[in-house]
C-alpha positions as CSV (number, residue, x, y, z in Angstrom):
1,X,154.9,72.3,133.3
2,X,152.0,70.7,133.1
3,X,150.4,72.6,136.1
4,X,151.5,75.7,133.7
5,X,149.9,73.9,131.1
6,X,146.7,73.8,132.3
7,X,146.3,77.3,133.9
8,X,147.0,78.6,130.6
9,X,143.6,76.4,129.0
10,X,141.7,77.8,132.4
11,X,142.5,81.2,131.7
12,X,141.5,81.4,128.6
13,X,138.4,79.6,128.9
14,X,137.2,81.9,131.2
15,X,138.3,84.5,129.1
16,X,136.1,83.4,126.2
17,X,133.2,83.2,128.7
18,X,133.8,86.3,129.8
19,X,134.1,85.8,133.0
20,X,137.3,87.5,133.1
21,X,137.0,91.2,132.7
22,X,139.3,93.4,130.4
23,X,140.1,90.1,128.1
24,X,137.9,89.2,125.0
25,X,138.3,86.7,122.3
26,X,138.9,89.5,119.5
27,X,139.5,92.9,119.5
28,X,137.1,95.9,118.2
29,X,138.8,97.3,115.1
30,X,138.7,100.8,116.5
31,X,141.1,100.1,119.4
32,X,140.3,99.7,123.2
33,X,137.2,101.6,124.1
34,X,135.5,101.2,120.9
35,X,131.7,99.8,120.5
36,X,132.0,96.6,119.2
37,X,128.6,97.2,117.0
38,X,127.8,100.5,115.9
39,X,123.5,102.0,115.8
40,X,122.1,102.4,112.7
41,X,122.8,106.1,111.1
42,X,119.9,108.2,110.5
43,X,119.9,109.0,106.8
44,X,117.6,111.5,104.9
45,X,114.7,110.3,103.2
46,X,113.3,111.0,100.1
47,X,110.2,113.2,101.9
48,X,112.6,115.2,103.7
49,X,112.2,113.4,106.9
50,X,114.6,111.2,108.9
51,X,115.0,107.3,108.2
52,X,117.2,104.7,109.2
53,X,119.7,103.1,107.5
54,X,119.2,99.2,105.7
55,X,118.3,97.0,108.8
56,X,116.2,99.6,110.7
57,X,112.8,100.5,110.5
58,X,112.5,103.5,108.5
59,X,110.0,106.4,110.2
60,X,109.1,107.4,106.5
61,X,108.0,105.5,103.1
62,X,109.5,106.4,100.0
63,X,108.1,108.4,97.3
64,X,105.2,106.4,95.6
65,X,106.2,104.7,92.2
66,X,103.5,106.7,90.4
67,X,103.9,110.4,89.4
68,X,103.2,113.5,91.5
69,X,100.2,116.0,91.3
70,X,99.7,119.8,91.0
71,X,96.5,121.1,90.9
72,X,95.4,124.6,89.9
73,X,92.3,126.1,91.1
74,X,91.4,130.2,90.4
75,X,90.3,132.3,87.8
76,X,91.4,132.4,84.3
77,X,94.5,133.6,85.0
78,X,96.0,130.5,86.3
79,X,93.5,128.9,83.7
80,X,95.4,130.5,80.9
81,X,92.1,130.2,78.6
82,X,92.9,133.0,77.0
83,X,96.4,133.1,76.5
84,X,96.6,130.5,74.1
85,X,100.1,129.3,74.9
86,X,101.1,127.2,78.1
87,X,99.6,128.6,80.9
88,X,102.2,128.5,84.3
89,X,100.3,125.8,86.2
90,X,101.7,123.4,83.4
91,X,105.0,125.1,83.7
92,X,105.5,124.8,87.2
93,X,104.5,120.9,86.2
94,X,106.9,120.7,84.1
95,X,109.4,121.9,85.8
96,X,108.9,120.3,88.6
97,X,109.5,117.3,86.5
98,X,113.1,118.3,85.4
99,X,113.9,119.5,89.0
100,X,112.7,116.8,91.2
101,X,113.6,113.8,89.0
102,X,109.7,112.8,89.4
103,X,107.2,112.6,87.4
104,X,104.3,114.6,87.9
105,X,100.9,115.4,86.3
106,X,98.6,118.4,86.2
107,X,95.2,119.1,86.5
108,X,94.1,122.7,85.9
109,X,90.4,123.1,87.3
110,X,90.9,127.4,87.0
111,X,87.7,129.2,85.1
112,X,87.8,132.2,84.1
113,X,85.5,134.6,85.7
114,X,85.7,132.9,88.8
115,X,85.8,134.6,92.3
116,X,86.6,132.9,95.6
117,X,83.2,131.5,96.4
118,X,82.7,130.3,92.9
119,X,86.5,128.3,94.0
120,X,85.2,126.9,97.3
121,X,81.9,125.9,95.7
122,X,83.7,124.0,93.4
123,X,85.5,121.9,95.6
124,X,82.3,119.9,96.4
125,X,82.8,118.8,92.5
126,X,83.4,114.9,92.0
127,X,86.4,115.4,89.6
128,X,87.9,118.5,91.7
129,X,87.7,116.1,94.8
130,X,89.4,113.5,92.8
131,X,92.1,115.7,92.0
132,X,92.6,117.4,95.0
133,X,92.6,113.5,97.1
134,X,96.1,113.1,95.4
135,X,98.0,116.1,94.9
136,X,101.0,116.9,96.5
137,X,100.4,120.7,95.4
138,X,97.8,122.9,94.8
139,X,98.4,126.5,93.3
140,X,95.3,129.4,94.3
141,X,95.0,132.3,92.3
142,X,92.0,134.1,92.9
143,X,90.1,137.2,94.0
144,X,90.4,140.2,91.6
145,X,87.0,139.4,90.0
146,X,85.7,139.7,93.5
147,X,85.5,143.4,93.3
148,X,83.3,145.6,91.4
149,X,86.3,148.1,89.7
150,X,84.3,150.9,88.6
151,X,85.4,152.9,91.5
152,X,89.5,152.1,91.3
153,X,89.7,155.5,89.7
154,X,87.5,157.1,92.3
155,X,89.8,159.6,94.4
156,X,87.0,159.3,97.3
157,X,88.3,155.6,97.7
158,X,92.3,156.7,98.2
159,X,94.5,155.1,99.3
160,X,93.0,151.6,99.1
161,X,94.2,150.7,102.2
162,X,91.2,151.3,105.6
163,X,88.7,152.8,102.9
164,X,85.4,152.1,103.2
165,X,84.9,150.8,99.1
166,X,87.0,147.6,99.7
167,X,86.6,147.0,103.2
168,X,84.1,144.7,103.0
169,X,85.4,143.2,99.5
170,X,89.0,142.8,101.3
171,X,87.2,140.7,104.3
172,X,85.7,138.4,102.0
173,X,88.2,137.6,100.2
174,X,90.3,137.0,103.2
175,X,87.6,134.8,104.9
176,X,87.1,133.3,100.8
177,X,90.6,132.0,100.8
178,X,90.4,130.5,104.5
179,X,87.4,129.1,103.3
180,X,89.0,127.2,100.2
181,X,92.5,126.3,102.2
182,X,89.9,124.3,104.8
183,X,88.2,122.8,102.3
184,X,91.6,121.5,100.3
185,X,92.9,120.1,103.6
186,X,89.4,118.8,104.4
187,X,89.7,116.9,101.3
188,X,93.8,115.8,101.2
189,X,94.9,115.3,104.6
190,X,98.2,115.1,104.4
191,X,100.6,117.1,106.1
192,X,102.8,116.9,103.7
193,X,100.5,118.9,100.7
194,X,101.8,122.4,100.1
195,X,99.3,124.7,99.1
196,X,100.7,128.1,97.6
197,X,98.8,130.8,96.9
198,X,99.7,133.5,94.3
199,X,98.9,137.2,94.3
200,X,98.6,139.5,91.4
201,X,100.4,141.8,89.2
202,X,97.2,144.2,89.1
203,X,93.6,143.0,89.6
204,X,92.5,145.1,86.4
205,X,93.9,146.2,83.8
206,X,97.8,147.6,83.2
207,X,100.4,148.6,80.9
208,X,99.2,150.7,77.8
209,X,95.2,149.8,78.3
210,X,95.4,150.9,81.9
211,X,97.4,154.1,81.4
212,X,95.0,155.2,79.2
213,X,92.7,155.0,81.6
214,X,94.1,157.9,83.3
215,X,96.3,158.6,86.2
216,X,94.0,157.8,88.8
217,X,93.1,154.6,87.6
218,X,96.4,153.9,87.5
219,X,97.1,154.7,90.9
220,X,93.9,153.6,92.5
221,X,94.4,149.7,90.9
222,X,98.1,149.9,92.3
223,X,96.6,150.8,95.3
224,X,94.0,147.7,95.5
225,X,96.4,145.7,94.4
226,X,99.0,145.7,96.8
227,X,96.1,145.9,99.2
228,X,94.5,142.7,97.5
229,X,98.5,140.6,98.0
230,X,98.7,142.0,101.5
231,X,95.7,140.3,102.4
232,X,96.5,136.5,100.4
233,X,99.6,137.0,102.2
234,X,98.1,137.5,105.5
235,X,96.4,133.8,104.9
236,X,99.0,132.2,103.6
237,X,101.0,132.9,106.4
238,X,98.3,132.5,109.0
239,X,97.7,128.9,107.3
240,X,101.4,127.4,106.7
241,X,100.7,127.8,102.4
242,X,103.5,129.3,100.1
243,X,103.0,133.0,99.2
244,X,103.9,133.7,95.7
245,X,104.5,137.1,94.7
246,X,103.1,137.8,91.3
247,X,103.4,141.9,91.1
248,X,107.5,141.6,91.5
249,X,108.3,139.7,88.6
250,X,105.8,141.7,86.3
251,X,105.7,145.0,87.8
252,X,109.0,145.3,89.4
253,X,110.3,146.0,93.1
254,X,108.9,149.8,92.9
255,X,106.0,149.1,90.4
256,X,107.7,150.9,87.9
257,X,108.3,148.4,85.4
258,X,106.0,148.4,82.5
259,X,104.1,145.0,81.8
260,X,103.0,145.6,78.5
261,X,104.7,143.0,76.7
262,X,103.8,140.6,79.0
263,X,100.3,141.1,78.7
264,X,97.8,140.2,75.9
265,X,96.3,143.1,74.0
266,X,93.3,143.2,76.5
267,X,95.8,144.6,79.3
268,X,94.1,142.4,81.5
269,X,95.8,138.8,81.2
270,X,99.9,137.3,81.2
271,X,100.7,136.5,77.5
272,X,103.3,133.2,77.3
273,X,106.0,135.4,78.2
274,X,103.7,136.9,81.4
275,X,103.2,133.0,81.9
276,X,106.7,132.1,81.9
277,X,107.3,134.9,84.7
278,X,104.7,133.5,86.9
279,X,105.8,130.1,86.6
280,X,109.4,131.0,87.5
281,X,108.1,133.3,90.1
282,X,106.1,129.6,91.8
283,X,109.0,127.5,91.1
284,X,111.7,130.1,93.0
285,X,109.3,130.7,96.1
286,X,108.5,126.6,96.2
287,X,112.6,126.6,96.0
288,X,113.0,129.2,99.0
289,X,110.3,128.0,101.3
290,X,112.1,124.6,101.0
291,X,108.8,122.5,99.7
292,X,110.7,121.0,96.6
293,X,113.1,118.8,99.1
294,X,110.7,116.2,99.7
295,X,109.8,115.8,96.4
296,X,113.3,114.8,94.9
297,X,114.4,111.9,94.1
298,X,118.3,111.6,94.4
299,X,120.4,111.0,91.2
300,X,123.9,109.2,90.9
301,X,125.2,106.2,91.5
302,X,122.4,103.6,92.6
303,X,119.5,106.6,91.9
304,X,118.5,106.8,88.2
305,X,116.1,109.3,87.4
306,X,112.5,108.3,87.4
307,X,110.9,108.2,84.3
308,X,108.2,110.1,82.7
309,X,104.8,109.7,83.5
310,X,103.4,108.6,80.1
């Protein structure tokens, strides 16, 4: 017995220091086979991008504690100067706000009458510089007052499209809007800023003013303008930014739909409810092209909203 005895203390000695296969100490709670420690599970982060869960070294930071920035840059459309009401670059801020659970601020350095050099010059200004450094998103709208309009109603420059009055106009603005997209990426270098750039509803007058203009100026600013939104396209495609499509929401899917009341009495700029349709169109596209992910801040259990700025 005592022989016994002292086989059974050898035995599981060497079990414990393992040098007995197929015996351990304690099992694994899943059952033979099973890892006895499991690797860390990558979670989503808060910028979209794979982390690691507590205990591993997370590939991405977290949100910053501070709010968000949008910046505006164009013409006095998205400067809403003379609207009067809440132009949609503070919308989208605003919303933005509610929907990410972050707060953000805006700075709106549009100026009416602006074209896209006057836009690119301006980014060598201090306090554009200092805005653009920070923001997480910069909305362009810009071009229309790039062209000189007293020929949209000129049959001899149908269609729009390969004639010779915009040609040169059209490659300007194209290599305008390059020009500004370098320059804001020059400036923020993050990969992670999402630039979107908006197109227009018409780059002249519509509604009542511009159908009493006639039926050719009617169809020859239709014409430029879908010209004009072909061409921001084109870059924002050719440069990773977010096109927004501003002639849907006000014009329609056909052009048919009559943006009167969404235009001030000049014909020629959104009124708050032309604003609110913009906004909603940059919000829904931002949505689409997936930008807002990285932005949100989870809510529920252990993720309180973040506060306002302010």
């Amino acid at each position: 017995m005592l022989v016994a005895l002292l086989g059974v203390v050898v035995l599981a000695a060497l079990a414990v220091s393992g040098v007995v296969p197929g015996l351990s100490a304690t099992s694994s709670a899943g059952g033979p086979g099973s890892p006895t420690s499991a690797a860390p599970v990558p979670t989503t982060g808060t910028r979209g991008t794979s982390t690691t869960s507590p205990g591993a070294t997370a590939t991405t930071p977290p949100l910053p504690p501070g709010p968000l920035t949008v910046v505006g840059l164009g013409d006095s459309v998205p400067s809403a100067e003379t609207c009067g009401c809440v132009g949609y670059v503070e919308q989208v801020g605003s919303q933005l706000q509610s929907l990410t659970h972050h707060s953000w601020v805006v700075h709106n350095d549009a100026t009416g009458g602006w074209t896209t050099a006057d836009v690119a010059d301006d980014l060598g200004s201090p306090s554009t510089q200092s805005h653009l450094a920070s923001a997480d998103l910069v909305l362009v709208e810009v071009g229309a007052n790039d062209f000189n309009l007293d020929r949209v109603d000129d049959q001899g420059c149908f269609p729009a499209a390969g004639s010779s009055c915009w040609a040169s106009t059209i490659t300007g603005l194209h290599d305008g809007l390059l020009r500004i997209i370098q320059g804001i990426r020059g400036i923020d270098h993050r990969p992670d800023l999402r630039i979107a750039l908006l197109g227009y509803w018409n780059v002249t007058v519509d509604g009542s003013v511009g159908r009493r203009l006639g039926e050719d100026f009617v169809l020859g600013s239709d014409e430029l303008t879908r010209l004009v939104n072909t061409t921001v396209e084109q870059v924002a495609t050719a440069t990773g930014s977010v096109y927004v499509d501003a002639y849907t929401p006000l014009k329609g899917v056909s052009g048919t739909r009559d943006p009167t009341a969404d235009l001030l009495d000049d014909g020629d700029h959104p009124n708050a409810t032309g604003h609110v349709l913009l906004a909603n169109a940059v919000i829904d596209e931002l949505r689409t092209s997936g930008s807002m992910g990285p932005w949100t801040v989870p809510v529920g259990p252990g993720h309180p909203p973040t506060p306002s700025a302010g």
